[in-house]
N, C-alpha and C positions, 0 to 999 in steps of 0.2 A: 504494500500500500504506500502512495507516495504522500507526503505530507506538504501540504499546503501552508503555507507561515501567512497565506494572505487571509484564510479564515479568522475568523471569530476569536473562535477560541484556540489556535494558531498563533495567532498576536501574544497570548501572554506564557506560552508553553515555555518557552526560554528562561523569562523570568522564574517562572518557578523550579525550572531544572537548575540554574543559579544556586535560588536557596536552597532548595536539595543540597547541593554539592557544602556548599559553607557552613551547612550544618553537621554535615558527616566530619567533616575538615575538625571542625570548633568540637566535634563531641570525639573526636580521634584526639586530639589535644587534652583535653581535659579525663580523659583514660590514664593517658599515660600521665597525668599527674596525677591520679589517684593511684595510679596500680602497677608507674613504669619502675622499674629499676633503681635501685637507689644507689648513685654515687657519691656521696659526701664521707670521707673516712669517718670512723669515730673518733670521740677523743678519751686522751688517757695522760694519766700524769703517776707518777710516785708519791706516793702525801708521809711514806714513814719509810726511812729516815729522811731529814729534811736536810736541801743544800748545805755543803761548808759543815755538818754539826761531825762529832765525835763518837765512835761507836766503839763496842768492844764486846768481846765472848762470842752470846749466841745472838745473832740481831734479827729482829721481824722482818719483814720487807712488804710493803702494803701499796698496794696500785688502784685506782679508782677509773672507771670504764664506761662511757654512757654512747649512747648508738638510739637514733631515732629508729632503726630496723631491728635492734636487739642484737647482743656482742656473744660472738662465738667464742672467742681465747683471748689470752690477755697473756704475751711473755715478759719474762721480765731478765732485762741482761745483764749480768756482773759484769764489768771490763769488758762489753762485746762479746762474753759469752755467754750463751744461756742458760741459766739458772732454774728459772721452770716454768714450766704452762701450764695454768691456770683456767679452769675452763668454767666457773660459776664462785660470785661474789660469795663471802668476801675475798675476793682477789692476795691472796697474802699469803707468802712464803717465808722460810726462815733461810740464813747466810750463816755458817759457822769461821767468824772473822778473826777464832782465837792463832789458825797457821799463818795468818797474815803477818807479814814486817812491822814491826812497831811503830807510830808515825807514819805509814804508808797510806797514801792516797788513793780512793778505787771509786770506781764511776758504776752509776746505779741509771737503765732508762729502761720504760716498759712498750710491747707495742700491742694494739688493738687490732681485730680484726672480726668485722661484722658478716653478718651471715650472707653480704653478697660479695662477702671477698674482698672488701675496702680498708685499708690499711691503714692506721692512725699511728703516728711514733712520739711518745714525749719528751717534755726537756730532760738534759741531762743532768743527773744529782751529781755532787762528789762528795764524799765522805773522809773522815779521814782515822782510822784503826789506832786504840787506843790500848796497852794490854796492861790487863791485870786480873783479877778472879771476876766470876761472873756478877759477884755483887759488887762490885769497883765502877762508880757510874766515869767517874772521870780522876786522873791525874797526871798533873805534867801544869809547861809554861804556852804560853803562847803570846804573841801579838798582836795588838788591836790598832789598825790604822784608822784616823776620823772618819768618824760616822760611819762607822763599822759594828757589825756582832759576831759572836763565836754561839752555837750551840751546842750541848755535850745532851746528846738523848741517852734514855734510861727507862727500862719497864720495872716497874712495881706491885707490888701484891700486897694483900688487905693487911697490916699488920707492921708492915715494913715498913721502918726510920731511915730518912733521908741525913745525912752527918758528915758534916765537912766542914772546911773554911777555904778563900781565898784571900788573896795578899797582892797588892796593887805595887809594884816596884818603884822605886825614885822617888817617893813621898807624892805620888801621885794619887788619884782617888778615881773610881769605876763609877760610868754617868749613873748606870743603872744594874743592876743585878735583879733577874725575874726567875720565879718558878713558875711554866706552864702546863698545862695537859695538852695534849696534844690537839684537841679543836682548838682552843684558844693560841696556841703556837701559828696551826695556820693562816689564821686571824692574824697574828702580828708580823709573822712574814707578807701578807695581802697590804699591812698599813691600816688593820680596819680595828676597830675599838673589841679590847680584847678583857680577859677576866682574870688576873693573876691568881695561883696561889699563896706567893709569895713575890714583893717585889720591894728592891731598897735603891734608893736614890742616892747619888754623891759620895759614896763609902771608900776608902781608901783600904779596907778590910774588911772580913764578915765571918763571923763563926755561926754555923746553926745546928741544929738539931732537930726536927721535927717529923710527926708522922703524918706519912702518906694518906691522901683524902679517898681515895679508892683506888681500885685493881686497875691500871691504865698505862699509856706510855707517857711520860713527863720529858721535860726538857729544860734545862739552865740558860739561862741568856745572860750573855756576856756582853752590854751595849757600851762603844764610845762615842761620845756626841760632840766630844770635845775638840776642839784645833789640834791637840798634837796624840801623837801615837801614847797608848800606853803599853807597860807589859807584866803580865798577870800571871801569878804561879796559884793553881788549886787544886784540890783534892777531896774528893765525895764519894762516898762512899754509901752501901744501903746494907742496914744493919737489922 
C-alpha cells in the first residue's frame, strides 16, 4: 500500500512517529539511569591506626568501605603487600608489628572493590613501630616541628590504668597534651570539635595515672602550636 502524506490524516503521521521515536530515546535514557551499570569506584580509607601515630606489639588495623552498589572486599596492604581480604564489615585485621625494627616506619592503604568490579584505593597511613611488651603504649623521644602533633595509639580493656609521664626538653613546655578514643581522635584529625578524655594545656611536664573509660582504642596527642620546634621524651605504659 502506498502512503499518501497529502491525506488527512497523512499530514500528521510524521509528527507522531517523531514523538514515538523521542520517547523511546528519553525512556532508553532514563533505564539506564535506573538500572545501567555502575561506574563510580567506592571509597575507603584506614581510620585505625591513624597517620604519623606510634604503634607496637599486636596492632588492629581497621578500614571503613561504602559503595552506592554494595562492597564486595576490602584489602588492606602493609608496605604494598597484602595483608588481608576482608570481605564483610567490620573491615578489621590484626598486624603483628612486634618483628619489626625498632623506630621503623611502615605504610598502611586499603583498597575497595564493589560488586561491579570498580576499584577505590585510599590514602596512605604511615606508622611508625615502637617496641616494648604488649602493654607499653609508648616510649622513647621525638620531635615536634610548629604546628605539628605526634600520636602514640593504644587499645585498652575494662579495668586497665593508663600511667606515664612526659618531659618537654630545654625548659620548654607542650601547647597541648590530649587523651582521645578513637571517634573523637578522628574528629580532631578532621579539625572538627572533639570530646577529650583527658586534655592539658601549656605543661612543660605531666605525670598521670588514671583508669581507662571503656574497652576501646585510645590515642595520646602530642600538639605544638608554638613558633619553634620542641623535643619531648615519654613513657606510658597500661597497667
Amino acid at each position: 500500500m502506498n502512503y499518501d502524506s497529502s491525506s488527512p490524516g497523512g499530514r500528521f503521521l510524521p509528527g507522531i512517529l517523531l514523538a514515538l521515536l523521542a520517547a523511546l530515546v528519553f525512556t532508553a535514557a532514563v533505564c539506564e539511569q535506573l538500572f545501567g551499570e555502575d561506574t563510580r569506584p567506592p571509597d575507603c580509607r584506614i581510620v585505625q591506626p591513624t597517620d604519623s601515630s606510634a604503634v607496637s606489639g599486636l596492632v588492629t588495623v581497621r578500614a571503613e568501605a561504602s559503595d552506592s552498589s554494595g562492597v564486595r572486599s576490602v584489602e588492606v596492604f602493609l608496605n604494598d603487600s597484602l595483608l588481608a581480604t576482608l570481605i564483610a564489615p567490620p573491615y578489621t585485621t590484626k598486624w603483628d608489628a612486634r618483628e619489626e625494627p625498632a623506630q621503623s616506619w611502615h605504610t598502611l592503604y586499603c583498597r575497595a572493590t564493589d560488586v561491579y568490579d570498580n576499584v577505590g584505593v585510599s590514602d596512605t597511613v604511615r606508622v611508625q613501630v615502637w617496641h616494648g611488651g604488649e602493654r607499653d603504649v609508648f616510649h622513647g623521644a621525638f620531635r615536634l616541628e610548629p604546628n605539628r602533633y605526634w600520636l602514640a595509639g593504644f587499645t585498652a580493656e575494662p579495668g586497665d590504668t593508663l600511667a606515664g609521664d612526659f618531659r618537654v626538653l630545654a625548659e620548654r613546655a607542650l601547647s597541648r597534651f590530649i587523651w582521645l578514643d578513637a571517634d573523637n581522635a578522628r574528629r580532631f584529625r578532621g579539625g572538627e570539635t572533639y570530646v577529650p578524655v583527658i586534655e592539658h594545656a601549656n605543661r612543660p611536664g605531666l605525670t598521670l595515672r588514671e583508669s581507662v573509660p571503656a574497652a576501646d582504642s585510645f590515642y595520646l596527642v602530642f600538639l605544638n602550636t608554638g613558633g619553634t620546634r620542641v623535643d619531648v621524651w615519654a613513657r606510658f605504659t597500661l597497667e
